[in-house]
N, CA, C and O atoms as a GROMACS GRO file, in nm:
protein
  520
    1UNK      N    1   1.319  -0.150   1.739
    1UNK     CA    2   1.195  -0.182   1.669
    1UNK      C    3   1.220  -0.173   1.518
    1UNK      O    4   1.274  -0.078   1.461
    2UNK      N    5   1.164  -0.307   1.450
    2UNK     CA    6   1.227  -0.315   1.294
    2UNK      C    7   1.094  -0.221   1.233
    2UNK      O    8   0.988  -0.284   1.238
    3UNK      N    9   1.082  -0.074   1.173
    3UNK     CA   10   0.974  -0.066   1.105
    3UNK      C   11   0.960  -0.096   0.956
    3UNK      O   12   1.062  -0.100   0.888
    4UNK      N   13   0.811  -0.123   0.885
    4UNK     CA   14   0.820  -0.132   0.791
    4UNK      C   15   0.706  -0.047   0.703
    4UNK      O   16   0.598  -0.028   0.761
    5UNK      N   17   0.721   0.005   0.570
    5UNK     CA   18   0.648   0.083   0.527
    5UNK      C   19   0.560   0.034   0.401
    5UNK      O   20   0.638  -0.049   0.354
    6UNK      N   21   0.470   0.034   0.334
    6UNK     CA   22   0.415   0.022   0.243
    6UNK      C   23   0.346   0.086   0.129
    6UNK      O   24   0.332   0.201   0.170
    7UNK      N   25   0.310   0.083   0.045
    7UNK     CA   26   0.246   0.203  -0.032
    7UNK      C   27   0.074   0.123  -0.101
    7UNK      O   28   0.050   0.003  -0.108
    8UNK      N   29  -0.032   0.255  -0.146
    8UNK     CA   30  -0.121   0.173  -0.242
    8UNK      C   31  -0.251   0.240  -0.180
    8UNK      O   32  -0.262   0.286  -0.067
    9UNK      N   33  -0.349   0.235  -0.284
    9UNK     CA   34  -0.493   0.280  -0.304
    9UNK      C   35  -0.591   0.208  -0.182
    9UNK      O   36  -0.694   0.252  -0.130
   10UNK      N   37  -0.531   0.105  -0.164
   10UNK     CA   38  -0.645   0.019  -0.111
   10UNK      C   39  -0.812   0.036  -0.065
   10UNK      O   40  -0.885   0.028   0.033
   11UNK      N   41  -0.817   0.074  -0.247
   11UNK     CA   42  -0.970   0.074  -0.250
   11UNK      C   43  -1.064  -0.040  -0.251
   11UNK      O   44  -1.010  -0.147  -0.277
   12UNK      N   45  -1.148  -0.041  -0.237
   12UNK     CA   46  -1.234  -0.206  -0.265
   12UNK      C   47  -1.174  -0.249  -0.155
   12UNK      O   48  -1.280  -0.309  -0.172
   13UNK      N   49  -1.093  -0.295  -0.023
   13UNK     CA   50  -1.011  -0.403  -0.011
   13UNK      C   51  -1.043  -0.526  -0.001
   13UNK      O   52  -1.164  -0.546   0.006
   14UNK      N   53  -0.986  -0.605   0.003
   14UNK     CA   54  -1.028  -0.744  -0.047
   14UNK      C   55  -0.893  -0.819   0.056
   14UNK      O   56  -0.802  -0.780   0.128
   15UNK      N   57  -0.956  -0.960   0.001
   15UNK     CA   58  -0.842  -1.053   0.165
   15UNK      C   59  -0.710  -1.049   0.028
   15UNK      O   60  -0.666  -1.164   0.033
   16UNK      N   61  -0.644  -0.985  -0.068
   16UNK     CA   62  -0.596  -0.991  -0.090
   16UNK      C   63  -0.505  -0.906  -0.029
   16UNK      O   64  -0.385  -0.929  -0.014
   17UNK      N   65  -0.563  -0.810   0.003
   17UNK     CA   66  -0.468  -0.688   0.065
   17UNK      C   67  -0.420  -0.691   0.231
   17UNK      O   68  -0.321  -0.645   0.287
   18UNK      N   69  -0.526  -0.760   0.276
   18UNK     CA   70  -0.480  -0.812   0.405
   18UNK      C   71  -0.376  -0.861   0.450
   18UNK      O   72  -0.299  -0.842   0.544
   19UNK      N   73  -0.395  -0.978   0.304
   19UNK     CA   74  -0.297  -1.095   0.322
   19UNK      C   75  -0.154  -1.042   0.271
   19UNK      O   76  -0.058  -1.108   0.310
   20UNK      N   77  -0.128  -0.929   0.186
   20UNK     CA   78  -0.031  -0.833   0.185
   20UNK      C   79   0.050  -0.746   0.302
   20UNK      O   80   0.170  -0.745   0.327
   21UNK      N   81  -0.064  -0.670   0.366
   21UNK     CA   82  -0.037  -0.614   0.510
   21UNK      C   83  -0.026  -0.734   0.597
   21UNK      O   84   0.046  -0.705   0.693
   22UNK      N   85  -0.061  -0.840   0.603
   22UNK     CA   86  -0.016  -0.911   0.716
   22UNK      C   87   0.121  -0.970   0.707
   22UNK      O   88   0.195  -0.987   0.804
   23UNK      N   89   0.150  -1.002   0.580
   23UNK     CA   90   0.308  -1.031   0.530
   23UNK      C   91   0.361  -0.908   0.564
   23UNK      O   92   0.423  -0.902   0.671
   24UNK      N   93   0.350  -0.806   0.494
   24UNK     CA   94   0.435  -0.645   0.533
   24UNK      C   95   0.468  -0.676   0.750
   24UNK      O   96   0.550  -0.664   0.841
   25UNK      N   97   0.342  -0.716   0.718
   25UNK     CA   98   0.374  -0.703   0.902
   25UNK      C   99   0.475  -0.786   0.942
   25UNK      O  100   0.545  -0.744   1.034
   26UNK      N  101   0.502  -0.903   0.890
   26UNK     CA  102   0.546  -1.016   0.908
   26UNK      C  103   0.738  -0.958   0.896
   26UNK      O  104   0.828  -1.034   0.931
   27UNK      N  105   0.758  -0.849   0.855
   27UNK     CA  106   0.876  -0.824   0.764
   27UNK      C  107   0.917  -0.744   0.897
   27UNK      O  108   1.024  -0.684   0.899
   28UNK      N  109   0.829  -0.744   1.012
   28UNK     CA  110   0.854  -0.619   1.159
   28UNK      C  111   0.778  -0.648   1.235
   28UNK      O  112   0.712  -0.750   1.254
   29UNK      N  113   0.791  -0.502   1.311
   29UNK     CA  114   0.730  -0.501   1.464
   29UNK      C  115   0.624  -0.378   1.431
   29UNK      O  116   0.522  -0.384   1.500
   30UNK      N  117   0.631  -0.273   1.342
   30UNK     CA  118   0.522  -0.168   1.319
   30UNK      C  119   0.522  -0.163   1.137
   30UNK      O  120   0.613  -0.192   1.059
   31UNK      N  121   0.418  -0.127   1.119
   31UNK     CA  122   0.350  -0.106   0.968
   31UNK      C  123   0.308   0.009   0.928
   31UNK      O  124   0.200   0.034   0.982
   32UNK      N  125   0.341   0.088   0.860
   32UNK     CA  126   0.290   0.211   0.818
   32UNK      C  127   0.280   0.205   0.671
   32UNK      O  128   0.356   0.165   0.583
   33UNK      N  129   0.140   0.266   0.669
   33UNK     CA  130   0.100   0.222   0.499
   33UNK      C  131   0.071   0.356   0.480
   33UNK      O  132   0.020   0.420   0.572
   34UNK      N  133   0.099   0.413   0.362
   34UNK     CA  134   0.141   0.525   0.324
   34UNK      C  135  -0.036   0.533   0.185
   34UNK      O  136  -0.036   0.481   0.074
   35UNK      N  137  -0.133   0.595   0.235
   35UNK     CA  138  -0.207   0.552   0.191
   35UNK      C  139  -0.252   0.697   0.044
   35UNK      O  140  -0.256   0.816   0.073
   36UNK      N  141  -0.273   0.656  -0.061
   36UNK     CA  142  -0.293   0.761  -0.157
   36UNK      C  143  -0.370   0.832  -0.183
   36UNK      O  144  -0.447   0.791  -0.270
   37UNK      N  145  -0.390   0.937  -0.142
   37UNK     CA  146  -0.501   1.090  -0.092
   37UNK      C  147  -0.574   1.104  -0.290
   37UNK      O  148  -0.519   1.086  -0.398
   38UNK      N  149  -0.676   1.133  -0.260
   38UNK     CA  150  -0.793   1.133  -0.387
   38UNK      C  151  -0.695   1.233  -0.467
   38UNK      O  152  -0.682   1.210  -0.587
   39UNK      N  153  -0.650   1.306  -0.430
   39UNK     CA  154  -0.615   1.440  -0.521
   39UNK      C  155  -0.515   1.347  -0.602
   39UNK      O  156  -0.530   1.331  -0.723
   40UNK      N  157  -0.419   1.292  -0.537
   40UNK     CA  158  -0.309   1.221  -0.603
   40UNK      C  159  -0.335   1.099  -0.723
   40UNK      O  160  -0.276   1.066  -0.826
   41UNK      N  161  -0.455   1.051  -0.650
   41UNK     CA  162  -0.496   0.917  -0.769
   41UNK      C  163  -0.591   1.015  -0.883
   41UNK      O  164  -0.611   0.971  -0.996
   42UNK      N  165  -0.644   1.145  -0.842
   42UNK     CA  166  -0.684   1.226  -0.992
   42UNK      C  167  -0.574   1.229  -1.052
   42UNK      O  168  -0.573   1.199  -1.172
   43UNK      N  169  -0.440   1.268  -0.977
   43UNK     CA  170  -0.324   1.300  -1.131
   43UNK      C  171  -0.264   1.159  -1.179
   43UNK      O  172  -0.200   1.148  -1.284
   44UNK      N  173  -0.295   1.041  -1.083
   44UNK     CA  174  -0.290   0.905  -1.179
   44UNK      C  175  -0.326   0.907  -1.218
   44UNK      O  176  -0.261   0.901  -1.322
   45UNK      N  177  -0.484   0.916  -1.253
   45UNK     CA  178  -0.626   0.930  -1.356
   45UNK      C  179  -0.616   0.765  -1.313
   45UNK      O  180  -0.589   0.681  -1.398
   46UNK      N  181  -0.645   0.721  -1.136
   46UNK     CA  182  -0.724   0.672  -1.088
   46UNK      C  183  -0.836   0.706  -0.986
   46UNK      O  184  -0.815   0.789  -0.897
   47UNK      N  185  -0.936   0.651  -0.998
   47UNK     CA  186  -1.066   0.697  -0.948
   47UNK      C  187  -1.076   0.582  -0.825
   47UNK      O  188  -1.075   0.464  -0.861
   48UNK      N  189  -1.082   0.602  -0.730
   48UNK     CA  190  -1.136   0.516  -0.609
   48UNK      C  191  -1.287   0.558  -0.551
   48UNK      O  192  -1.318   0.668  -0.507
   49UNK      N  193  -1.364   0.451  -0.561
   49UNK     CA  194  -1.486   0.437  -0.500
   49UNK      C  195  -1.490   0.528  -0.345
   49UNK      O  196  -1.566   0.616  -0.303
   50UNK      N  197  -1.377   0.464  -0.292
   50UNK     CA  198  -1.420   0.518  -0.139
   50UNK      C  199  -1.314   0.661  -0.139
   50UNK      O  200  -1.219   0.673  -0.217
   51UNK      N  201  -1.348   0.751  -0.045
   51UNK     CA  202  -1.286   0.873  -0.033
   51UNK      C  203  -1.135   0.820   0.066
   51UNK      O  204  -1.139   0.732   0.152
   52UNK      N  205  -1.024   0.890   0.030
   52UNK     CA  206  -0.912   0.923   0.167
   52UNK      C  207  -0.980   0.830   0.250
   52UNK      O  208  -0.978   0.707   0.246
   53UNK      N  209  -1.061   0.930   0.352
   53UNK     CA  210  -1.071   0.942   0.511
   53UNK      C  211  -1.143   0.787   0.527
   53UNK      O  212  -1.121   0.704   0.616
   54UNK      N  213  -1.224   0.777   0.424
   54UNK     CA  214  -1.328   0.640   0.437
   54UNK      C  215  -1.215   0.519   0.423
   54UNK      O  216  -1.213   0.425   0.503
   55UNK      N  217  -1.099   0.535   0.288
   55UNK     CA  218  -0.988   0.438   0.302
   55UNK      C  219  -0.917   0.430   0.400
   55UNK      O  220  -0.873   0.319   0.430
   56UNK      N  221  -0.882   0.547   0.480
   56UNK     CA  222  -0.825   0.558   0.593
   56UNK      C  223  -0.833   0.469   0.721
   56UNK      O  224  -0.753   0.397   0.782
   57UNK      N  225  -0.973   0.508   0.737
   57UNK     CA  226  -1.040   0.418   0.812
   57UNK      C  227  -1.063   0.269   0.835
   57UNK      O  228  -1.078   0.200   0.936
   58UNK      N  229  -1.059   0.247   0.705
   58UNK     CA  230  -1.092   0.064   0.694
   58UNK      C  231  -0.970  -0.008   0.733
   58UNK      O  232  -0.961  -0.114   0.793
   59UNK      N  233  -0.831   0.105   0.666
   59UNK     CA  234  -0.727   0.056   0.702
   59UNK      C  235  -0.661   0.010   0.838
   59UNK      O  236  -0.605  -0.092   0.878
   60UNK      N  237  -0.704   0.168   0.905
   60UNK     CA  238  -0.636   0.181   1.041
   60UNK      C  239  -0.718   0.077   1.115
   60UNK      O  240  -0.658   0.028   1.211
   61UNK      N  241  -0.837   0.033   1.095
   61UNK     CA  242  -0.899  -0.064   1.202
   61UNK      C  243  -0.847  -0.241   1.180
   61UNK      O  244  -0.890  -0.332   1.251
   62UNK      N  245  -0.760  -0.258   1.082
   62UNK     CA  246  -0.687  -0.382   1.040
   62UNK      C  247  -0.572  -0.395   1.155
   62UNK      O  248  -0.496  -0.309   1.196
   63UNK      N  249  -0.581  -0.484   1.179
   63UNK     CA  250  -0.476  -0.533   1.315
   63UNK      C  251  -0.348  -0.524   1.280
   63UNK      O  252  -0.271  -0.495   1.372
   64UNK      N  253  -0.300  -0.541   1.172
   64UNK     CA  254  -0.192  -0.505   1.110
   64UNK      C  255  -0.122  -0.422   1.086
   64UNK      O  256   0.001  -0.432   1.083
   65UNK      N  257  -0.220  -0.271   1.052
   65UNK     CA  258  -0.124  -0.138   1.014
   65UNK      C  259  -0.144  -0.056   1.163
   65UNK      O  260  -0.248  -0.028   1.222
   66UNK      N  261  -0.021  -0.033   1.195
   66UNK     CA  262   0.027   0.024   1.331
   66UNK      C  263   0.016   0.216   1.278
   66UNK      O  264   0.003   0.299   1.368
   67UNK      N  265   0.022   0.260   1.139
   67UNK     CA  266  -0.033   0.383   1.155
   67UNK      C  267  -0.044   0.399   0.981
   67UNK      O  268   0.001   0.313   0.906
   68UNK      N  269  -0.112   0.523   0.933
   68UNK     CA  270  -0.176   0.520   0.816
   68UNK      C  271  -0.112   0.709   0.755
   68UNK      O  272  -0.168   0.796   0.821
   69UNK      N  273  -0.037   0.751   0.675
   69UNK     CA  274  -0.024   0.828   0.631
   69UNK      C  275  -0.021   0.863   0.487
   69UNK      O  276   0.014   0.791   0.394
   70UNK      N  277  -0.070   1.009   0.484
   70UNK     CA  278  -0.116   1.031   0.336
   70UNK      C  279   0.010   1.006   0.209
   70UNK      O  280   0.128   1.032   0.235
   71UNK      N  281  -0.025   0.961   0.089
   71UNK     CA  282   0.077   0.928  -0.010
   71UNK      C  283   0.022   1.043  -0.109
   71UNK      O  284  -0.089   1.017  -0.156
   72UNK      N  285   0.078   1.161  -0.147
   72UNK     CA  286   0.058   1.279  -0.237
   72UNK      C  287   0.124   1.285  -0.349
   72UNK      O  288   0.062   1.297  -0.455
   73UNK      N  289   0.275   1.278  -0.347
   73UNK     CA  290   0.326   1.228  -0.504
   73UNK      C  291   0.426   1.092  -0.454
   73UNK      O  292   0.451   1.039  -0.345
   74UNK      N  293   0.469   1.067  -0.609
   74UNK     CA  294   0.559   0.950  -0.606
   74UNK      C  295   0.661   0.997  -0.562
   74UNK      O  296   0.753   0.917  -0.547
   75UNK      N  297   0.689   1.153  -0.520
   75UNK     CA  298   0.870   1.166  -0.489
   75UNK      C  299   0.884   1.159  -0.368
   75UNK      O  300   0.991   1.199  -0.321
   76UNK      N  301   0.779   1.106  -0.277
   76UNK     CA  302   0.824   1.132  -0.130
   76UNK      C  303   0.838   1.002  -0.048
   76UNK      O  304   0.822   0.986   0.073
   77UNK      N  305   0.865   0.927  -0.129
   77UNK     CA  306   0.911   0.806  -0.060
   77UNK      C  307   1.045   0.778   0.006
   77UNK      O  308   1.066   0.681   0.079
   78UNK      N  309   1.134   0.872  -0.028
   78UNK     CA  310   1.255   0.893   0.037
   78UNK      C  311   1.269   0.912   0.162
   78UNK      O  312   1.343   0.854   0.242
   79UNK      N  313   1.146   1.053   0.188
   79UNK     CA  314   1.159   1.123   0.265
   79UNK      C  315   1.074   1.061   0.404
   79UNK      O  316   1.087   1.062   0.527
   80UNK      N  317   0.952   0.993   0.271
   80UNK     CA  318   0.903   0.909   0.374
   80UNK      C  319   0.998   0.816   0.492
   80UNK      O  320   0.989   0.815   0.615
   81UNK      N  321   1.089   0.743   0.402
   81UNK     CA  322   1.140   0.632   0.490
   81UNK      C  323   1.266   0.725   0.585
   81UNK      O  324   1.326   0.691   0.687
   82UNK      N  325   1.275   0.840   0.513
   82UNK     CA  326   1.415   0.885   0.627
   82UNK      C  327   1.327   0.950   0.735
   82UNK      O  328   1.385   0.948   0.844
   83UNK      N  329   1.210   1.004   0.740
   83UNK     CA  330   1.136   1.086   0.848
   83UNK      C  331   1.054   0.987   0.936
   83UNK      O  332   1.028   1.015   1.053
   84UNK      N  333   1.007   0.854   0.868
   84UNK     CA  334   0.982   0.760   0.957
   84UNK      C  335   1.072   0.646   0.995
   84UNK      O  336   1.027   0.536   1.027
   85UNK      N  337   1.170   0.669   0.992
   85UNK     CA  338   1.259   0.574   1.032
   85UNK      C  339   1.271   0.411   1.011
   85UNK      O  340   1.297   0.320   1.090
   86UNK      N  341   1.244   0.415   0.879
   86UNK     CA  342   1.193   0.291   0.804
   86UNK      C  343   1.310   0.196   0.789
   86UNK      O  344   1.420   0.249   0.776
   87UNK      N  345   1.302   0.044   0.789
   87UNK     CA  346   1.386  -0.014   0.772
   87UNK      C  347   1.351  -0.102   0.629
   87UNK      O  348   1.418  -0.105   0.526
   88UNK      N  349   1.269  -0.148   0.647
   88UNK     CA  350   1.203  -0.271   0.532
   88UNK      C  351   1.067  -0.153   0.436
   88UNK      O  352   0.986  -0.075   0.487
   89UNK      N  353   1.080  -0.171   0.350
   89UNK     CA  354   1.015  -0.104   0.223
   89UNK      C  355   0.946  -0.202   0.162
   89UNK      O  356   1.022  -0.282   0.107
   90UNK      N  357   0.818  -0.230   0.149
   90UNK     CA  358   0.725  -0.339   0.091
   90UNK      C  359   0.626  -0.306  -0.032
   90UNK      O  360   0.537  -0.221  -0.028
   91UNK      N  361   0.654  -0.376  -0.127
   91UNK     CA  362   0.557  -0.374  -0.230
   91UNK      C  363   0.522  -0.495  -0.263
   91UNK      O  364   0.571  -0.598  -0.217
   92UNK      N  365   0.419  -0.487  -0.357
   92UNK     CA  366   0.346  -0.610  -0.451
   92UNK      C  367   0.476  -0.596  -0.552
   92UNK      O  368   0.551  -0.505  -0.586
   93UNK      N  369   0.456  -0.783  -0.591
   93UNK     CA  370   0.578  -0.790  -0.747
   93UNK      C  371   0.534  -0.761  -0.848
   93UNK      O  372   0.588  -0.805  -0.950
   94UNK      N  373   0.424  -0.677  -0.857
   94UNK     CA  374   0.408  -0.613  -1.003
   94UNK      C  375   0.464  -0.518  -1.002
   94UNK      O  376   0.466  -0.464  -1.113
   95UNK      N  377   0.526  -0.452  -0.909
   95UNK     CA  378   0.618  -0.296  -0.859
   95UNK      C  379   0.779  -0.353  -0.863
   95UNK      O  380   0.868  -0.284  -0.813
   96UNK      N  381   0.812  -0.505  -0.937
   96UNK     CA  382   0.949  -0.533  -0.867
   96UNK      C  383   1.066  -0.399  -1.002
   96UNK      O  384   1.049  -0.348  -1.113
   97UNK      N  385   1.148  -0.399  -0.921
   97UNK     CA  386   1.243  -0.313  -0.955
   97UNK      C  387   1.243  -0.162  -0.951
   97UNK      O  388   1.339  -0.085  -0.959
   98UNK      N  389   1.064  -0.128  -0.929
   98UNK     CA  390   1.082  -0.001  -0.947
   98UNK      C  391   1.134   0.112  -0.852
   98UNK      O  392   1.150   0.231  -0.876
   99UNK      N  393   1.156   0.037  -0.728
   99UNK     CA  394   1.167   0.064  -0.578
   99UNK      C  395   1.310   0.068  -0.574
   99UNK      O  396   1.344   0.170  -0.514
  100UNK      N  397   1.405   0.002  -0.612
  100UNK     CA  398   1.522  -0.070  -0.578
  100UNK      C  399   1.610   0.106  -0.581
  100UNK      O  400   1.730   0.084  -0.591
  101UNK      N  401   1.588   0.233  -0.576
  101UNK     CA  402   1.693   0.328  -0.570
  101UNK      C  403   1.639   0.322  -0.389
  101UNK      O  404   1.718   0.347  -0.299
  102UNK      N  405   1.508   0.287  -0.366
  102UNK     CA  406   1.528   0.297  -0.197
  102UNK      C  407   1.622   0.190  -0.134
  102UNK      O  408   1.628   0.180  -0.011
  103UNK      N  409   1.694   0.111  -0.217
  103UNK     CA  410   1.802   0.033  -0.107
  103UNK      C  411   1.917   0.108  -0.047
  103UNK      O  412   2.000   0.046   0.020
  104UNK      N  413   1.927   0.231  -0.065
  104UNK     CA  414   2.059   0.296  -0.032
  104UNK      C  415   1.995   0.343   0.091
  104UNK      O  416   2.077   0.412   0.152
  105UNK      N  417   1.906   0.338   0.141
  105UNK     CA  418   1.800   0.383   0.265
  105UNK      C  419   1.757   0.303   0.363
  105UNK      O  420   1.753   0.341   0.480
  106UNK      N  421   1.710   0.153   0.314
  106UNK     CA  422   1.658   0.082   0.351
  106UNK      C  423   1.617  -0.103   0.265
  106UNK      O  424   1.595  -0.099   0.144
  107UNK      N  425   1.613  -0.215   0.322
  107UNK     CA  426   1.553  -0.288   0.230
  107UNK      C  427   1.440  -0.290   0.212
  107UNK      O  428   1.337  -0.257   0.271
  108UNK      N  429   1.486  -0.356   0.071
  108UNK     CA  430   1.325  -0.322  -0.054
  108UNK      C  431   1.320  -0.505  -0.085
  108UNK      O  432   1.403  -0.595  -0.096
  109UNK      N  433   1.171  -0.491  -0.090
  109UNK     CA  434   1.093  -0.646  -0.073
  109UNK      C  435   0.982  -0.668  -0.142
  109UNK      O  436   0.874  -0.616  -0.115
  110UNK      N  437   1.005  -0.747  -0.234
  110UNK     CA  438   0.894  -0.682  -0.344
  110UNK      C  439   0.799  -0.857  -0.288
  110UNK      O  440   0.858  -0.964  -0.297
  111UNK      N  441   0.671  -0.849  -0.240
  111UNK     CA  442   0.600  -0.999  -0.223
  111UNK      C  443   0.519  -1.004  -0.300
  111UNK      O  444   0.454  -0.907  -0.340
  112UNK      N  445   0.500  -1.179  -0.356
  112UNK     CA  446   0.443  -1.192  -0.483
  112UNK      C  447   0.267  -1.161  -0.433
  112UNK      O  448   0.210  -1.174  -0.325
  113UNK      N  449   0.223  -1.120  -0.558
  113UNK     CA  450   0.064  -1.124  -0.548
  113UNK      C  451  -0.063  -1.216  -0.537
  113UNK      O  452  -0.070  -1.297  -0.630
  114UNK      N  453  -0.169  -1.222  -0.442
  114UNK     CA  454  -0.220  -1.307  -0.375
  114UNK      C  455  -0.290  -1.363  -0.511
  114UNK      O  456  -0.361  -1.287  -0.577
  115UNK      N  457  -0.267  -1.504  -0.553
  115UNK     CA  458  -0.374  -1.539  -0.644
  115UNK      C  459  -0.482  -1.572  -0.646
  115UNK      O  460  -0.524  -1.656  -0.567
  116UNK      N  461  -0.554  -1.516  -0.734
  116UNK     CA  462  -0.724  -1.519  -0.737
  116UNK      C  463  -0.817  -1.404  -0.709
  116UNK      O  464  -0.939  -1.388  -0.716
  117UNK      N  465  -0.695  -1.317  -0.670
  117UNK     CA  466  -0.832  -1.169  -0.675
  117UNK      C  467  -0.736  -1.034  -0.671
  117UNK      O  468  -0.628  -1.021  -0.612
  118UNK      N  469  -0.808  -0.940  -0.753
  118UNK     CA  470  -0.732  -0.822  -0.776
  118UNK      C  471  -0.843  -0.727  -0.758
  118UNK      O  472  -0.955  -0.779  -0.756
  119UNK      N  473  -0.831  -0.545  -0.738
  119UNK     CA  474  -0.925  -0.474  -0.722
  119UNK      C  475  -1.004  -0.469  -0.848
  119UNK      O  476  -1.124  -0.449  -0.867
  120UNK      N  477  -0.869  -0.501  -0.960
  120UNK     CA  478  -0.940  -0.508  -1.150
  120UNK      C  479  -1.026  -0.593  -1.139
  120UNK      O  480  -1.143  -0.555  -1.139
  121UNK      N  481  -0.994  -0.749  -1.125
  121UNK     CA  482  -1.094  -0.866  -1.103
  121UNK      C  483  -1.244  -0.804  -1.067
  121UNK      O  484  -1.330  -0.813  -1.154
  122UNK      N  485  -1.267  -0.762  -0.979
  122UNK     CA  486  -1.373  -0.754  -0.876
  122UNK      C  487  -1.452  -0.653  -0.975
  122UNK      O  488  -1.564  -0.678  -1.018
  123UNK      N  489  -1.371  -0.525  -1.008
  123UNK     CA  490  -1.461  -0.412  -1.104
  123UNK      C  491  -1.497  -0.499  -1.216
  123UNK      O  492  -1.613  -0.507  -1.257
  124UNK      N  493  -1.397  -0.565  -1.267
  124UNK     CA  494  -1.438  -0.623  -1.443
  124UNK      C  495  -1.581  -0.743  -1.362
  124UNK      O  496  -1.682  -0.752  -1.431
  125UNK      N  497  -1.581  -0.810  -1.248
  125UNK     CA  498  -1.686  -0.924  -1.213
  125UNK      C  499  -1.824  -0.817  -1.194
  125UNK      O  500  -1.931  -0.844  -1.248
  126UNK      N  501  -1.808  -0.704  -1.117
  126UNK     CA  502  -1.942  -0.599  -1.077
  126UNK      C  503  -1.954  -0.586  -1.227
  126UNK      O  504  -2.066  -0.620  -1.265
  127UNK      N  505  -1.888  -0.553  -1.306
  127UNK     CA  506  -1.987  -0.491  -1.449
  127UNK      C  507  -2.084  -0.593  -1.518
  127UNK      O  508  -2.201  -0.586  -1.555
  128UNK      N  509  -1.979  -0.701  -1.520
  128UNK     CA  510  -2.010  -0.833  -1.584
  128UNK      C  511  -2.199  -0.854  -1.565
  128UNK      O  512  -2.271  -0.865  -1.664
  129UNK      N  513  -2.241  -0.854  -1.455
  129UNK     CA  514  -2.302  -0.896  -1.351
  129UNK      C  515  -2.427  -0.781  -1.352
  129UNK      O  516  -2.521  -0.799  -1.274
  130UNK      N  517  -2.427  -0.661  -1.444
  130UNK     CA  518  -2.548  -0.536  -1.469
  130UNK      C  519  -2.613  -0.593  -1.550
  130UNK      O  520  -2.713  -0.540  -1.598
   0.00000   0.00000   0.00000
């Protein structure tokens, strides 16, 4: 079984992110999206609308992600892919290069971004719109 892993907030989600996880899927046979716990996007000094458990949720019911685990800092992506037995490593190409020390682990696949909608898009269109 080829697995593959992913990372990201997926707050708001939008068919952009779908259409991300369904490519990630496309890269295997299981999907695990490594999803970023509130505490962690406070020390980004990003704020997500929906909580963890509520992102959690929206995720795991997508036909696509075969399981959903918490993302706490940036250093555990190593450990991630050696404890889940990861083969393919997936990001958006606004992340290209930053991934590439996980090739000694696994391949890294950076897919380009869906055009026409971003989670920024959508916040900058809701304000617009008060």
């Amino acid at each position: 079984m080829k697995k593959v892993l992913t990372y990201g907030t997926y707050d708001l989600l939008h068919w952009g992110h779908v259409r991300l996880l369904e490519r990630a899927k496309e890269l295997g046979d299981h999907l695990t999206v490594a999803l970023s716990t509130d505490e962690f996007n406070q020390r980004k000094h990003k704020e997500a609308y929906h909580s963890y458990e509520k992102r959690k949720y929206i995720l795991e019911s997508i036909r696509y992600v075969d399981a959903v685990i918490p993302e706490t800092d940036w250093d555990q992506k190593i450990k991630d892919v050696q404890e889940n037995d990861i083969d393919v490593f997936v990001m958006g190409d606004d992340w290209k290069g930053q991934f590439d020390f996980l090739k000694d682990y696994c391949e890294v696949v950076y897919l380009p971004r869906t055009e026409g909608i971003s989670t920024t898009q959508i916040k900058n269109d809701l304000n617009l719109k008060k």
